[in-house]
Backbone bond lengths (Angstrom), bond angles and torsions (degrees), N, CA, C in turn:
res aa  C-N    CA-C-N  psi(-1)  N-CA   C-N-CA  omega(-1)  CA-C   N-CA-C  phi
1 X - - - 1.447 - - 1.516 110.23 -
2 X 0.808 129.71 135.34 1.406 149.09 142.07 1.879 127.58 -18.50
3 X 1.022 113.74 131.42 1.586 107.89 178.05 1.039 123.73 -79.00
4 X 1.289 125.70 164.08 1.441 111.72 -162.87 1.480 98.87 -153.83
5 X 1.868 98.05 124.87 1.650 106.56 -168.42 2.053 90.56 -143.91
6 X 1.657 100.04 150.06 1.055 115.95 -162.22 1.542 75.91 -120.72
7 X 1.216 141.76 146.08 1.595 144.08 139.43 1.379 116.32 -71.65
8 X 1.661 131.29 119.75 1.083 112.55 160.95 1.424 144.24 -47.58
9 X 1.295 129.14 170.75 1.558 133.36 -172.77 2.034 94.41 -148.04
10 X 1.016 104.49 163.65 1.602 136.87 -179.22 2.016 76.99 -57.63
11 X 1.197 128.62 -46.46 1.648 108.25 -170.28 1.284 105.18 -98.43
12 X 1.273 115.45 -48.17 1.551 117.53 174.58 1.559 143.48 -72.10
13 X 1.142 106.01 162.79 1.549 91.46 179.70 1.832 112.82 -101.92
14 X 1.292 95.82 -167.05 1.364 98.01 -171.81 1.579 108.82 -104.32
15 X 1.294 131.70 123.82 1.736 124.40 -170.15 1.211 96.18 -128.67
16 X 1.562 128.53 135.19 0.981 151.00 127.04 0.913 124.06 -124.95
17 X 1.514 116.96 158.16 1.459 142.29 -156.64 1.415 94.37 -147.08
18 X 1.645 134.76 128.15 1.703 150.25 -175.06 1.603 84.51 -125.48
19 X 1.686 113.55 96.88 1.181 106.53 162.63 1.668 124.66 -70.18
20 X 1.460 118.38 -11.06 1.486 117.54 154.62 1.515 129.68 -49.90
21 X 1.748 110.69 -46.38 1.552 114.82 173.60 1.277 93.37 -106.24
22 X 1.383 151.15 67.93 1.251 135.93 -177.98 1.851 141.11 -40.00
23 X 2.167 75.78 70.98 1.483 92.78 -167.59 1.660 106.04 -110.46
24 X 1.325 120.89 120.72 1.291 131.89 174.97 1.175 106.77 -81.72
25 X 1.531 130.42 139.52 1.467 134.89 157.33 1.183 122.87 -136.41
26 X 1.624 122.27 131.94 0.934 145.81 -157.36 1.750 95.80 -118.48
27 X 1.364 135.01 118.23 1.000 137.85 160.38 1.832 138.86 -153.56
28 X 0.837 125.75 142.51 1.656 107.12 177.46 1.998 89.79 119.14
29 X 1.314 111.42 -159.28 1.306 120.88 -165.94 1.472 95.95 -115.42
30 X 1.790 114.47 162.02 1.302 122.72 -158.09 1.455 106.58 -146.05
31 X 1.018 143.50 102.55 1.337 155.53 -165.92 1.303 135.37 178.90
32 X 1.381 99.99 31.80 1.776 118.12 175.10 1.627 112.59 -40.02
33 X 1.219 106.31 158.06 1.717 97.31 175.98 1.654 97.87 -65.05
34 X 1.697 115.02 -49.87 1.627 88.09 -173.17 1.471 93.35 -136.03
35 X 1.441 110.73 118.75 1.274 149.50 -176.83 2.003 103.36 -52.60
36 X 1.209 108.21 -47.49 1.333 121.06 167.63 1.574 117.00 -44.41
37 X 1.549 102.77 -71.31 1.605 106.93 173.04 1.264 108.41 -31.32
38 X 1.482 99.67 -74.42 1.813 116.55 -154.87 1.678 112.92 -60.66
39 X 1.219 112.14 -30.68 1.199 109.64 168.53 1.645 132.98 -103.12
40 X 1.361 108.05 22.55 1.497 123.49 177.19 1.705 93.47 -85.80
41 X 1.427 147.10 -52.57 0.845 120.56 157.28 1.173 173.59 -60.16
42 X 1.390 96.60 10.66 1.436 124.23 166.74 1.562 87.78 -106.66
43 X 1.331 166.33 -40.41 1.112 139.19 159.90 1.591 129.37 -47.89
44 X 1.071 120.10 -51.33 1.313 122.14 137.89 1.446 133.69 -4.38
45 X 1.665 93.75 -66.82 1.724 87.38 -178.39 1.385 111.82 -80.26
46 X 1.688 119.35 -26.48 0.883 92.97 166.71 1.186 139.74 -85.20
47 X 1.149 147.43 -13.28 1.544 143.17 135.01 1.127 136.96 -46.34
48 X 1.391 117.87 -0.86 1.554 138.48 132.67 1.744 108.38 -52.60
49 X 1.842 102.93 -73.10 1.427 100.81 177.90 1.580 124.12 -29.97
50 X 1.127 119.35 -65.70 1.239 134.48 159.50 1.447 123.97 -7.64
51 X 1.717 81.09 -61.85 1.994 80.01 -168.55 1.881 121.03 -82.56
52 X 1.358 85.39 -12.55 1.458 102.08 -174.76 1.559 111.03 -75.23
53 X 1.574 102.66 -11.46 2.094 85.74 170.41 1.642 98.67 86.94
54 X 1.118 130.27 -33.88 1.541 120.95 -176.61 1.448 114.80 -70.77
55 X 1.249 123.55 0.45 1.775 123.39 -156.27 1.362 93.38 -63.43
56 X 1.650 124.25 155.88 1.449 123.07 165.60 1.573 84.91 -110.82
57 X 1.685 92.39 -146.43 1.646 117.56 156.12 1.320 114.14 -64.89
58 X 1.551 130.63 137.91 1.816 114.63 171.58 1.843 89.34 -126.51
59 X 1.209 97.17 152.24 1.248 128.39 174.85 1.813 110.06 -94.59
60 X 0.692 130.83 147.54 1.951 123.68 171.99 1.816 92.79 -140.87
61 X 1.270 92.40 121.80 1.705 109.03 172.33 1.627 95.88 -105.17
62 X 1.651 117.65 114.34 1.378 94.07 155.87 1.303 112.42 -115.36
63 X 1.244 113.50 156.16 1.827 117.04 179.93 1.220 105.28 -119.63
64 X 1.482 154.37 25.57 1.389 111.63 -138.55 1.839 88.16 -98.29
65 X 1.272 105.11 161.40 1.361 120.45 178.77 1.961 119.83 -76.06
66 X 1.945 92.97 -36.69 0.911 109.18 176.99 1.307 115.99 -149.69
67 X 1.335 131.55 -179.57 1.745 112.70 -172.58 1.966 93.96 177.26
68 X 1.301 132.14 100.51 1.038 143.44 177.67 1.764 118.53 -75.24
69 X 1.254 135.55 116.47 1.745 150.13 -147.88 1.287 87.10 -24.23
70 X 1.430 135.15 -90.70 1.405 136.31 -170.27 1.343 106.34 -25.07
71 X 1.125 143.30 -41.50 1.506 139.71 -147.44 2.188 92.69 -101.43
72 X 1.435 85.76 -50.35 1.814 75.41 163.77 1.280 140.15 -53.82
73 X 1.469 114.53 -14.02 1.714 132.84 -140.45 1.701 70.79 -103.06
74 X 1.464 103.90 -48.86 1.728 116.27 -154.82 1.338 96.29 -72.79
75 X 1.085 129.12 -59.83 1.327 124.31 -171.28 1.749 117.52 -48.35
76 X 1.816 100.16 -67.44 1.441 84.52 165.55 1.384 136.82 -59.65
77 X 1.550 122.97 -22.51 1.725 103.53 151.65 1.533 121.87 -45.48
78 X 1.183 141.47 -52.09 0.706 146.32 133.94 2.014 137.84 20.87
79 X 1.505 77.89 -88.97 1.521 94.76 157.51 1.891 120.96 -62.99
80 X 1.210 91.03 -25.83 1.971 93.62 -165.43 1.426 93.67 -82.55
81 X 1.665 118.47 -32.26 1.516 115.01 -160.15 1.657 89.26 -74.28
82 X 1.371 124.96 -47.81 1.576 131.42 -148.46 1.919 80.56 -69.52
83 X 1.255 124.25 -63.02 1.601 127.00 179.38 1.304 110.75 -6.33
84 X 1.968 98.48 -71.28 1.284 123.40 -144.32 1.860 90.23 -67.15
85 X 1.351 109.44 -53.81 1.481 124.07 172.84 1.373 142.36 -17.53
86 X 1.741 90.44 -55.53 1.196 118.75 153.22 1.512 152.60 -72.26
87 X 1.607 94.34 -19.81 1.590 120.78 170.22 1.593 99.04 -89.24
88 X 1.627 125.72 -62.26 1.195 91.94 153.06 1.857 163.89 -14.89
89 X 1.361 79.27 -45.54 1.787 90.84 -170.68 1.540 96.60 -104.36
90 X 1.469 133.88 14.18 1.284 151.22 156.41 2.031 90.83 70.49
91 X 1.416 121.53 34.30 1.178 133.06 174.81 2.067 106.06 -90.93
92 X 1.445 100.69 155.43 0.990 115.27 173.38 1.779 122.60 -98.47
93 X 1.207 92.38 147.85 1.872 102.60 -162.36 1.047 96.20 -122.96
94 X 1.552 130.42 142.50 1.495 145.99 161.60 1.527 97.98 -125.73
95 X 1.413 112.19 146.50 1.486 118.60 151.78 1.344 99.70 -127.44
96 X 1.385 110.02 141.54 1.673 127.43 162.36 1.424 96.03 -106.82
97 X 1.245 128.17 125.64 1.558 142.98 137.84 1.435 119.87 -88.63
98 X 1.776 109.86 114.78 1.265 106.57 -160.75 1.940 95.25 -117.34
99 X 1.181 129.76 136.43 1.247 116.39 179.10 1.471 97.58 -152.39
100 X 1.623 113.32 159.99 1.399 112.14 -174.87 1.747 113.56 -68.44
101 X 1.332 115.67 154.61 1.405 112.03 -174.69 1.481 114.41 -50.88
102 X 0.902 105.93 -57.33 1.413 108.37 -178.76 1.794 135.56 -67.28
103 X 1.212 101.97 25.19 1.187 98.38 -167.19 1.719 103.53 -150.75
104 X 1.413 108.70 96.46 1.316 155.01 -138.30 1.420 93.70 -88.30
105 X 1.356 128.77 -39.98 1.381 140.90 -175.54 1.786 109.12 -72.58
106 X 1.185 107.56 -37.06 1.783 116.28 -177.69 1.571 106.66 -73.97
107 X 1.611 107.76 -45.92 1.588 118.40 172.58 1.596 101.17 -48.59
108 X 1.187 122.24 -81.49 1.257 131.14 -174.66 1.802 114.26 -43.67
109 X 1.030 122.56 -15.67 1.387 107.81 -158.57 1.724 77.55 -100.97
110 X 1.611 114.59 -44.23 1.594 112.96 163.17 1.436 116.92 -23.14
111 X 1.347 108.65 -68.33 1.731 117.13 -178.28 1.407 119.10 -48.23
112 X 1.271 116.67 -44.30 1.417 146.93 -166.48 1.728 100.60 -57.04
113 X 1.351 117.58 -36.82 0.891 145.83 -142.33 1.492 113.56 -100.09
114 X 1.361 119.63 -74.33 1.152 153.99 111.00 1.597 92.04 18.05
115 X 1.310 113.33 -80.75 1.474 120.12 -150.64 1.448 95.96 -79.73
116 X 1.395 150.75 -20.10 1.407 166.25 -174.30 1.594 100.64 -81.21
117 X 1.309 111.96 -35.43 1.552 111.95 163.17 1.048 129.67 -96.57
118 X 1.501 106.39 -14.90 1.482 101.61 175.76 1.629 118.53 77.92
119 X 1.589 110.06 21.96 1.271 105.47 173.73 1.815 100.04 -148.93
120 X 1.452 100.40 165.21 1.550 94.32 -176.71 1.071 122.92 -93.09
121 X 1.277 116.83 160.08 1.631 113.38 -173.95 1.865 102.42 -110.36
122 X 0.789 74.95 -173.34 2.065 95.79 -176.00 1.574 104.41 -116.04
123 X 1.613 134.67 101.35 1.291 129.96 -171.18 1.671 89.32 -100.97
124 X 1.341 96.60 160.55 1.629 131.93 -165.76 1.380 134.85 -148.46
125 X 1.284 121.29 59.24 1.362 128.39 -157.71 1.261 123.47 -67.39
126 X 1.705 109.79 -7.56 1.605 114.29 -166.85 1.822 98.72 -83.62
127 X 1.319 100.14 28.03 1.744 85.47 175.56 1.257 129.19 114.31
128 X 1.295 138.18 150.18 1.380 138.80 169.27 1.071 135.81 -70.28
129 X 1.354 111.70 -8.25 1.320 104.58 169.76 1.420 138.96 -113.49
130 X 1.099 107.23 82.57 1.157 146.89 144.72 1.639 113.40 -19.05
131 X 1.860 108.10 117.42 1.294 97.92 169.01 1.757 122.51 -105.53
């Protein structure tokens, strides 16, 4: 399969996925007019990934700085589909949640999150940016 990179914009963030190191990244700010659109294609591919038998281990880096309700709703679909994907294909899942130290609200929505899946994440306070 093919790699798969979104370029950021002033609303969007930046996504790639290196199906060689099967590392997804999520970074930059998130507030498309519709959170649905923009992020159906990264659902997509991954439920493509899936069916195609190639899945390894994936890693998920998220950074985002900021991320507006729709874009949360989207993201954790997201995360639950790649989960479900991965327990399926008897593959291993990491999430890193990376957010600036100071900002208590990004940690928490991490946890929030985390605990909605029922698996742990990897917290990261030195920041969002994430390579």
């Amino acid at each position: 399969m093919e790699n798969f990179t979104i370029e950021p914009s002033p609303l969007t963030p930046f996504v790639s996925f290196d199906n060689q190191t099967g590392i997804l990244e999520l970074k930059g700010r998130s507030s498309p007019d519709n959170a649905v659109v923009f992020y159906e294609q990264v659902i997509s591919f991954f439920d493509q990934y899936f069916v195609t038998g190639e899945a390894g281990d994936i890693t998920i880096n998220v950074g985002l700085e900021y991320f507006n309700t729709s874009s949360l709703k989207c993201i954790f679909q997201i995360l639950r589909r790649i989960k479900d994907g991965a327990e399926k294909a008897a593959r291993t899942l990491e999430i890193n949640w990376f957010y600036e130290e100071d900002d208590e609200d990004m940690l928490e929505t991490g946890e929030d999150i985390s605990s909605l899946l029922d698996m742990e994440f990897n917290y990261h306070s030195e920041g969002v940016g994430i390579s």
